[in-house]
Each structure stands twice: as structure tokens, then as C-alpha cells.
C-alpha positions as CSV (number, residue, x, y, z in Angstrom):
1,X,69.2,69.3,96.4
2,X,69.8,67.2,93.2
3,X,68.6,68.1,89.6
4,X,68.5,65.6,86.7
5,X,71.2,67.1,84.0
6,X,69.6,68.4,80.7
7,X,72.1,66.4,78.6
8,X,73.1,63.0,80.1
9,X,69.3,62.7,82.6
10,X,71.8,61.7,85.3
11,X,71.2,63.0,89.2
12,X,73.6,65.8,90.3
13,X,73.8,68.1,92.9
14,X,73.1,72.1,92.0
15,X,76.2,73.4,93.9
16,X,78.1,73.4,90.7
17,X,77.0,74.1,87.2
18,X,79.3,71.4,85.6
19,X,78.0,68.1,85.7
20,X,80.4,65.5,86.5
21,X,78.9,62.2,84.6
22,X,78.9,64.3,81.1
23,X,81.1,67.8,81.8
24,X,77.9,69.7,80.3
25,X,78.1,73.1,81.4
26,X,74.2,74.5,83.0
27,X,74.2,77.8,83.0
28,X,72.9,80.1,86.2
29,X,69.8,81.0,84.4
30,X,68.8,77.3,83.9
31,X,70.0,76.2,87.2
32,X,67.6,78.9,88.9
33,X,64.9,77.3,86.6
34,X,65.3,73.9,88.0
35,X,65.4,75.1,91.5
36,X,62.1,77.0,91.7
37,X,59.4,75.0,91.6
38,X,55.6,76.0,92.9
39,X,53.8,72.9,93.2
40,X,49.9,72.7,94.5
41,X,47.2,70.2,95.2
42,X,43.8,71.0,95.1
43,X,40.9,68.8,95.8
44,X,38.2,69.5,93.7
45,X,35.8,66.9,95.2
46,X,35.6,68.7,98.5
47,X,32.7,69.1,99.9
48,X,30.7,67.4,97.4
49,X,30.2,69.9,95.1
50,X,28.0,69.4,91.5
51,X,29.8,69.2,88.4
52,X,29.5,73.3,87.5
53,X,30.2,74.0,90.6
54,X,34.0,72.0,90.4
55,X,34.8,72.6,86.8
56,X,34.2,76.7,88.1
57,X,36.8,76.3,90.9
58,X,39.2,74.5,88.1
59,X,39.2,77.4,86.2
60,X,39.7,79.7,89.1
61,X,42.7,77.6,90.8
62,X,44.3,77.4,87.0
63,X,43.7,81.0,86.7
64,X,45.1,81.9,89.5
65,X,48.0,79.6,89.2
66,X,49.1,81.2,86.2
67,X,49.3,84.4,87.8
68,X,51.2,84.1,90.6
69,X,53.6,81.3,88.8
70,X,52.6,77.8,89.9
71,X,54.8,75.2,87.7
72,X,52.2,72.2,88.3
73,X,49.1,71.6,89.9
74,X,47.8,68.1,91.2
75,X,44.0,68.5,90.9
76,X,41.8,65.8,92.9
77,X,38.9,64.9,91.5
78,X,38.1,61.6,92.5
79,X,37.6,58.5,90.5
80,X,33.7,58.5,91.3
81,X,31.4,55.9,92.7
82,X,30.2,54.2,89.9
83,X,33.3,52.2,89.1
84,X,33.7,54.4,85.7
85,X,34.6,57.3,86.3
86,X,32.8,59.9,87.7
87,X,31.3,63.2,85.9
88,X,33.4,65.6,88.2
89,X,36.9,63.4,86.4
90,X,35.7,63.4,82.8
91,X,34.3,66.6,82.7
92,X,37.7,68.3,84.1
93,X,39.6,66.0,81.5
94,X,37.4,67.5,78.8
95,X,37.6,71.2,80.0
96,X,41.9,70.5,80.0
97,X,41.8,69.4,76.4
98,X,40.0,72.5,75.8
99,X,42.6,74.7,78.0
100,X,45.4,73.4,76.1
101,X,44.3,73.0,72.6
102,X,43.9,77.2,73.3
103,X,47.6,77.5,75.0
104,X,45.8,78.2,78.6
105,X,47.9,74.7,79.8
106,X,50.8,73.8,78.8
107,X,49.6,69.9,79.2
108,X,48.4,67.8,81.9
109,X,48.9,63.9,82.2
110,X,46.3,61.9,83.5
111,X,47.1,60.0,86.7
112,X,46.8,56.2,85.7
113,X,49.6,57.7,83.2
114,X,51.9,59.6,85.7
115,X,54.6,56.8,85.9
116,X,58.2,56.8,85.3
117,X,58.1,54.7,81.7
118,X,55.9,57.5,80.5
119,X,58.2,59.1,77.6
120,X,55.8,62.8,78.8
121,X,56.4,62.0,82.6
122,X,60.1,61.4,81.8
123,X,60.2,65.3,80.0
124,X,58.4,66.5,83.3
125,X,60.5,65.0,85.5
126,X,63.5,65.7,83.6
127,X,62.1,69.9,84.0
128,X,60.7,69.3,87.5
129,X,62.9,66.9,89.3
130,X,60.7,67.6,92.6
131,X,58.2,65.5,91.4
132,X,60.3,62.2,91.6
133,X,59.3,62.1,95.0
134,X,55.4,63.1,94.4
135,X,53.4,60.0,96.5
136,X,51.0,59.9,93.2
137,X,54.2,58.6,90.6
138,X,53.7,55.2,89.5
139,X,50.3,54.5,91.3
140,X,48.1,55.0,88.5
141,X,45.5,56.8,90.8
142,X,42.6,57.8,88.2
143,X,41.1,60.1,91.1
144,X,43.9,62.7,90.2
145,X,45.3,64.7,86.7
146,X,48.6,66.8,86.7
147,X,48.2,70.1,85.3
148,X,51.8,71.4,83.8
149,X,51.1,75.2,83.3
């Protein structure tokens, strides 16, 4: 497995803590925190369900995630049929800026903005390496939002 090195933000390999582009030492600790990594999906949309009824199960699946650890979560909520965005996608988008202006999230990034340019998307990546090879990264799918707990 490869990590991206704190220092430098070149690719090495986590079987040693020196990395040989910029001879930065990574100590165990932060080695171990680039190595675990809970990552979930959850599609809000299934099943149809009313606005209440999704922005409930948000809170539960965050809630939840937070307890037992969950680094990111990938929520589905569809882009809606209208061609504008649907209520299910602005209404979760409005509940997360409320989750994270109280500290619940740590952030989330919408998913027309989950590219690799993205100077937030670079720090994520940079912590979660994993997600270089998410399918959603640089597909600017509006039907998602990436929830960094």
C-alpha cells in the first residue's frame, strides 16, 4: 500500500517510515493513521423516501459513524428530477452546514467539487490516500456529498 508523504505530497510505500524523495521521518503513530481508514457509502435516495424521512437517516448514519470511527462517508442523494437539484440534495447540504458550523462534521465537500485541483480535496487526499482511487473523484457527480467526520 502507498501513502502520500506529509512533507514532500509524493507516493511512497508504508513499509518504511523514511521517505525516500525528501528523507522526512513519519513516525509509527502517523503511519497507523494513514493506514486505517473506514470508508462508507450510503444511499439516501433508496427507496424513495420524503425529505424528513432522508435527512432522519442522515443524522442516524453520521451518528453512528462517529461512534464506531468512520473516517468518510459518501452520502447518495441524488441530483433530483427537475434538472435543479432535488429537495432530498439541498436539504442534506443545508443540514451539513449546520453539523459543522456545531463541530458534529469535520467538513464535507460537495461532489461537483470532489476533484483533484480542489486545494480541500488535495488536504483529504493528502490524509486519506484511499480515496485517490474513489470512482466519484473528478466526475463532478452532484447526486453525491463527502462527509469527512
Amino acid at each position: 500500500m502507498k501513502i502520500v508523504c506529509d512533507v514532500c505530497g509524493n507516493k511512497r510505500e508504508t513499509s518504511s517510515l523514511l521517505c525516500p524523495f525528501c528523507g522526512s521521518k513519519m513516525d509509527v503513530a502517523e503511519l497507523v493513521k494513514h493506514t486505517e481508514f473506514v470508508h462508507k457509502t450510503i444511499n439516501l435516495e433508496a427507496g424513495r423516501p420524503v425529505v424528513e424521512v432522508a435527512l432522519n437517516r442522515m443524522n442516524e448514519i453520521i451518528e453512528d459513524s462517529v461512534r464506531n470511527d468512520v473516517n468518510v462517508l459518501t452520502l447518495i442523494h441524488g441530483y433530483g428530477s427537475s434538472g435543479k437539484g432535488g429537495a432530498i440534495r439541498s436539504e442534506c447540504r443545508k443540514m451539513l452546514d449546520y453539523l459543522k458550523s456545531n463541530g458534529l462534521i469535520s467538513n464535507y465537500i460537495i461532489g461537483e467539487d470532489f476533484n483533484k485541483r480542489s486545494g480541500s480535496v488535495k488536504s483529504l487526499l493528502r490524509r486519506y490516500p484511499q480515496l485517490v482511487a474513489d470512482k466519484h473523484l473528478n466526475r463532478g457527480n452532484r447526486g453525491i456529498t463527502l462527509v469527512i467526520l
